[in-house]
N, C-alpha and C positions, 0 to 999 in steps of 0.2 A: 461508575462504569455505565457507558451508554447500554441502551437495549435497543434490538431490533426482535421485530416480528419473522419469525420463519418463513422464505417465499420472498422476503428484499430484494432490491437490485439495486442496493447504492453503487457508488464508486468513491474509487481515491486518485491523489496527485500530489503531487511533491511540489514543495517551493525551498530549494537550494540557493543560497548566497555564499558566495566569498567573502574573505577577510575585510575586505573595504565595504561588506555590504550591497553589492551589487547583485540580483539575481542570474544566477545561470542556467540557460537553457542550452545548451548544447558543452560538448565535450564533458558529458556526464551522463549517466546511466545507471537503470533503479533496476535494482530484482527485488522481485515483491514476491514474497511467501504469505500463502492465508493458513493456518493453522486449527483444528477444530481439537478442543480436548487435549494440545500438546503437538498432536500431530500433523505433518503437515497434510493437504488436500490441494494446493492447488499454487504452481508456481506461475510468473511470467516476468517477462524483460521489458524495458523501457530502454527505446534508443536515443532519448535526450531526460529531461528536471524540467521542464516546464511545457505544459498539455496544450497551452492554445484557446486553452475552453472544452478539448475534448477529453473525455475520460480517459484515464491513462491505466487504470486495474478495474476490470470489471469482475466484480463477482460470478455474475455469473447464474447457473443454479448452486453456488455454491451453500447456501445458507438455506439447506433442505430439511436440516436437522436441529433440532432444538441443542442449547451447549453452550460450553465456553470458547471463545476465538481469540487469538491476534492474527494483526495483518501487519508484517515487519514489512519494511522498506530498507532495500541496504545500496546506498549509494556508492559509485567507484569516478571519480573525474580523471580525467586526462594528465592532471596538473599531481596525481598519486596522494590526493585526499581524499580519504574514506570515512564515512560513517552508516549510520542508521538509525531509526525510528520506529519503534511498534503503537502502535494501537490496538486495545484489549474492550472487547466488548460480548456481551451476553447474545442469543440469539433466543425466543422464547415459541412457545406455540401458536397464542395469541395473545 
């Protein structure tokens, strides 16, 4: 499990492909839940799957607290395929 120092500002972003493998950015949309300890803390939307280069979930101040985290990604397309993705990671003092 990765670790972050309390006071981070990483970011995340999604890389969605279709059955043929092809990536999609549009006609697809991410709700991204951050979760500290189980609970959530901190939601947001994404109006496309692929960022451009720009951060697509910022934390934020979210990670002010030493703990345990996931950050789910739950993807919906246009096409009525869904899934999702978490990532679990520790958050420390120093």
């Amino acid at each position: 499990m990765d670790t972050w120092r309390k006071g981070a500002a990483p970011g995340a972003n999604t890389e969605v492909y279709d059955t043929a493998g092809g990536q999609l950015g549009f006609g697809c949309y991410v709700q991204w839940t951050l979760y500290r300890q189980g609970d959530p803390i901190r939601t947001a939307k994404s109006g496309a799957c692929r960022s451009g280069g720009i951060t697509m979930f910022g934390f934020g101040d979210s990670l002010d607290a030493a703990g345990t985290y996931r950050l789910t990604a739950r993807v919906t397309t246009d096409s009525g395929v869904d899934g999702s993705e978490s990532y679990d990671f520790t958050v420390v003092d120093s």
